[in-house]
C-alpha positions as CSV (number, residue, x, y, z in Angstrom):
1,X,7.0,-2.6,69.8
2,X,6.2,-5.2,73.1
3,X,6.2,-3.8,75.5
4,X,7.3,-4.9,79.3
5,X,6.0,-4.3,83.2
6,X,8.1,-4.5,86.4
7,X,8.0,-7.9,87.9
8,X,5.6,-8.3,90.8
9,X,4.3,-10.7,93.3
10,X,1.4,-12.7,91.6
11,X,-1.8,-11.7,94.5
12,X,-4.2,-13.8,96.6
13,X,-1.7,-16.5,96.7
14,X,-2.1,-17.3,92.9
15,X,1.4,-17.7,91.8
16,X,2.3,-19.7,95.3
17,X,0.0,-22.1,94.6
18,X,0.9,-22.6,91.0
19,X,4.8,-22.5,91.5
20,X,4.7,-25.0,94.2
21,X,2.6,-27.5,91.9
22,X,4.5,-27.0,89.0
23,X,7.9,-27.4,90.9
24,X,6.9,-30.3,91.8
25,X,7.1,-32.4,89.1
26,X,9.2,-32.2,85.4
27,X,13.1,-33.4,84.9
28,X,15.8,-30.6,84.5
29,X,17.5,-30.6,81.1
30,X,21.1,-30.0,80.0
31,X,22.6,-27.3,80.4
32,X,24.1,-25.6,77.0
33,X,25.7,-22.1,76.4
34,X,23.7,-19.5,74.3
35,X,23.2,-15.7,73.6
36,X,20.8,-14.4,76.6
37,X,18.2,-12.0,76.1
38,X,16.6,-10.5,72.6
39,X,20.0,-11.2,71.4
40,X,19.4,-14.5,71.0
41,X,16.8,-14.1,68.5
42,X,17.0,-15.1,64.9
43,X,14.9,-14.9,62.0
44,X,13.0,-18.0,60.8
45,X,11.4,-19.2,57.3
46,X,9.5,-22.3,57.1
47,X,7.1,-23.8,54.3
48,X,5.3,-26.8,55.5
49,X,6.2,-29.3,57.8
50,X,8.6,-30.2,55.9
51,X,10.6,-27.1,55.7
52,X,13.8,-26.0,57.5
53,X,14.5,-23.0,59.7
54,X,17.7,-21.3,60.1
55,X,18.7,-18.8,62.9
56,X,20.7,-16.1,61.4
57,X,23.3,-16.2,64.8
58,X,24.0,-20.2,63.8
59,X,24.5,-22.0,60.6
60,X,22.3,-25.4,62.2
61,X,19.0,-25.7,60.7
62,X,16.6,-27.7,62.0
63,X,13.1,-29.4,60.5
64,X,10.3,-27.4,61.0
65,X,8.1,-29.3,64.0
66,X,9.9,-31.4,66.4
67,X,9.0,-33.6,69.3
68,X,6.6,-36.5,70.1
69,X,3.7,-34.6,70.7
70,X,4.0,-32.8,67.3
71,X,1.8,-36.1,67.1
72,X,-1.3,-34.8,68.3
73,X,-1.1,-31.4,66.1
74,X,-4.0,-31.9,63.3
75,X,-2.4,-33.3,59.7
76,X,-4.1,-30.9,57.8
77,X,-6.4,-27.8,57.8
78,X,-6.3,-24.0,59.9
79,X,-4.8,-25.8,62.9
80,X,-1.8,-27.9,61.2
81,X,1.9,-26.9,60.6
82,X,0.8,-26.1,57.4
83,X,-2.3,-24.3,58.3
84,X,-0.6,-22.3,61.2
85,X,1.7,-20.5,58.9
86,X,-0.6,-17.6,57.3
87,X,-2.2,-16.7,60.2
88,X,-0.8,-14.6,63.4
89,X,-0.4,-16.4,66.1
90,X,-3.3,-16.0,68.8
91,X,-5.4,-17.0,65.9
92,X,-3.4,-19.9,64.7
93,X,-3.4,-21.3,67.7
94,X,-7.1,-21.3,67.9
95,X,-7.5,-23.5,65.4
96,X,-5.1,-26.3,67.3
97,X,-6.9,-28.2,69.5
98,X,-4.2,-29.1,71.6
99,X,-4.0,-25.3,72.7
100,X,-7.6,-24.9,73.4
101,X,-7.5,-23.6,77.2
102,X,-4.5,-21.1,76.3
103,X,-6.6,-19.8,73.8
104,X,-9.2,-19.3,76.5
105,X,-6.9,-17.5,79.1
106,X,-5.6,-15.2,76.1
107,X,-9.0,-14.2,75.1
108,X,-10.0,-13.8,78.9
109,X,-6.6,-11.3,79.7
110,X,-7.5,-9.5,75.9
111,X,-4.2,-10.7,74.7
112,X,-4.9,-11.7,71.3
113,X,-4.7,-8.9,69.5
114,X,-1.3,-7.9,71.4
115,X,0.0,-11.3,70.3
116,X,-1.4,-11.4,66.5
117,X,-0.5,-7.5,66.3
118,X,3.4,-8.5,67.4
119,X,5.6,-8.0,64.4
120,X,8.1,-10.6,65.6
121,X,8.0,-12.9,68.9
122,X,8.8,-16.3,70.8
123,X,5.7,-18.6,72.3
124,X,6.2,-20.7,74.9
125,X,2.9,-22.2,74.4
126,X,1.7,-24.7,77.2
127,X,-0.9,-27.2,76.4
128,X,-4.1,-28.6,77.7
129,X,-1.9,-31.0,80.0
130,X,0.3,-28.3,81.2
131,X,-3.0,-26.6,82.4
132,X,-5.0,-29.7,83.9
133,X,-1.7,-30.5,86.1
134,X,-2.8,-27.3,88.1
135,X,-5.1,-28.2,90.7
136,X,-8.5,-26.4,89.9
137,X,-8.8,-24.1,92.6
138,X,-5.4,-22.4,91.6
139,X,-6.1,-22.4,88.2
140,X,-10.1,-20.8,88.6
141,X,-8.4,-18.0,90.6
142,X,-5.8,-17.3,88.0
143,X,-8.8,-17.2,85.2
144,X,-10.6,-15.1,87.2
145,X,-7.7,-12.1,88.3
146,X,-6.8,-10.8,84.5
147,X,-4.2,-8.9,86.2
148,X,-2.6,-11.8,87.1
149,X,-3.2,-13.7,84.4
150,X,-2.1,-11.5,82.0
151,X,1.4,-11.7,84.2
152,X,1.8,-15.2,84.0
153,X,0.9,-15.3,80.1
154,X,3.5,-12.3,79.4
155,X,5.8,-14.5,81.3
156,X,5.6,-16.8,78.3
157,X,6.5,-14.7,75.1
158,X,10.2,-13.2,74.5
159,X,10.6,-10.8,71.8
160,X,12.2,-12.0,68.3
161,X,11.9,-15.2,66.8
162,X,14.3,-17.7,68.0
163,X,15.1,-20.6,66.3
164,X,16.2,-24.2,68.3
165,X,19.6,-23.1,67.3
166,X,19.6,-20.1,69.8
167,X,17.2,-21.3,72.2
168,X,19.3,-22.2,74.7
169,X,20.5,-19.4,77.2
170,X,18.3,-16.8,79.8
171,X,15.1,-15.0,77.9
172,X,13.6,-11.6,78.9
173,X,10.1,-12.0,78.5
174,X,7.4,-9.5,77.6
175,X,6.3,-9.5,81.2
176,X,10.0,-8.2,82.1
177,X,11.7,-11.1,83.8
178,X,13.7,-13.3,82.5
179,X,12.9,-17.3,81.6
180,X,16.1,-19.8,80.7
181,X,15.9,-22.1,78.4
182,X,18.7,-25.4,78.4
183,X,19.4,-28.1,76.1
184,X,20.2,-28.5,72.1
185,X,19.2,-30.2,69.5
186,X,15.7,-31.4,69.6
187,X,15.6,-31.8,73.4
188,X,14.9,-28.6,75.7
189,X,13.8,-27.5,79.3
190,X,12.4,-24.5,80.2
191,X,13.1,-23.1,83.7
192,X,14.6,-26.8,84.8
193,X,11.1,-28.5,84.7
194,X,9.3,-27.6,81.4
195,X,9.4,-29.4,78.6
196,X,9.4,-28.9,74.9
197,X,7.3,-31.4,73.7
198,X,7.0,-29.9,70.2
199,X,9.2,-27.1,69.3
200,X,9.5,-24.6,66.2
201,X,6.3,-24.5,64.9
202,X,5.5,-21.1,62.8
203,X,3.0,-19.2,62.7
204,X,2.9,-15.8,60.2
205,X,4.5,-13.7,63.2
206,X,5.8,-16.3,66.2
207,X,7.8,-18.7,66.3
208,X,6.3,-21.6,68.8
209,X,7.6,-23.9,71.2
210,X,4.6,-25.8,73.5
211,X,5.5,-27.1,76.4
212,X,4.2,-29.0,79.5
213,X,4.1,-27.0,82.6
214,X,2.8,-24.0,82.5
215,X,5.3,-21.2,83.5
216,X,5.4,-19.0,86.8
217,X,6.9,-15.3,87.1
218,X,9.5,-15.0,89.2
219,X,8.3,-12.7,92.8
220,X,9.7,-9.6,93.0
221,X,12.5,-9.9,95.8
């Protein structure tokens, strides 16, 4: 069972630094109505990149792998839609290239096996641009604090697979606050300034949605 922590401010001035770049740039989406929370969930099957997946809340499916930088996911091999299915998720991602310095801050906050160990979850995976966009100083800090970094990278998995269908609506996330997604279809914002740029890729236990900003924690009030 994930587990969740109390919400708290992100130290040294990490989080700052990272919401007030992060803020700064990405479009809001549109708004759309969903189940909040674990609710929201749904259970997913997928075969290929070709498949369909289904949210048990919604009779919609939608195909397996959308959004123009599904582009840059390899065709074929470990780290393709294909390839991505039989293995958990930490480990799937791995083998994508466009996921390389996530992988990196997982392994350095000793996440993986958390995340391939989950019987069921939600990634909001950013990529490597998501990560270069924050200045280098910020980001060094974060790698190096695995408290902190741990925070943030809770702050992007929600329990239950969710399917495009149910993805809209407000998210509590395994580091205990909550993230909202907006949009429908194959078009969705996280938190009004991140971007799915491919959504609904599987993996054997997560379903995955990579975005472009990297997402910040909310501070404690």
């Amino acid at each position: 069972m994930l587990k969740t922590k109390k919400v708290r401010v992100l130290g040294a001035g990490v989080a700052v630094a990272l919401a007030a770049t992060l803020s700064a740039c990405g479009s809001a989406g549109t708004a759309a109505k969903s189940p909040s929370g674990t609710s929201a969930s749904s259970s997913t099957s997928s075969s290929g990149t070709s498949g369909t997946t289904s949210g048990t809340s919604g009779s919609t499916t939608a195909k397996v792998d959308f959004g123009a930088a599904c582009a840059a996911v390899p065709s074929s091999g470990a780290g393709s839609f294909s390839g991505m299915t039989s293995a958990p998720v930490a480990t799937a991602a791995s083998h994508n290239p466009v996921l390389s310095t996530l992988v990196s801050a997982v392994e350095k906050a000793g996440l993986a096996d958390t995340l391939n160990n989950a019987k069921g979850i939600t990634v909001f995976a950013p990529d490597n641009s998501a990560f270069a966009a924050v200045p280098k100083s910020t980001l060094d800090a974060l790698l190096a604090n695995k408290a902190e970094l741990t925070k943030v990278l809770e702050y992007h998995v929600v329990a239950g697979r969710i399917a495009p269908s149910a993805l809209a609506g407000s998210h509590t996330t395994l580091e205990g606050s909550k993230l909202t997604v907006t949009g429908s279809g194959t078009s969705f914002t996280v938190n009004g300034d991140s971007q799915v740029v491919c959504g609904n890729v599987q993996t054997a236990n997560a379903t995955v949605y990579i975005v472009n900003h990297v997402l910040t924690p909310p501070a404690s009030s």
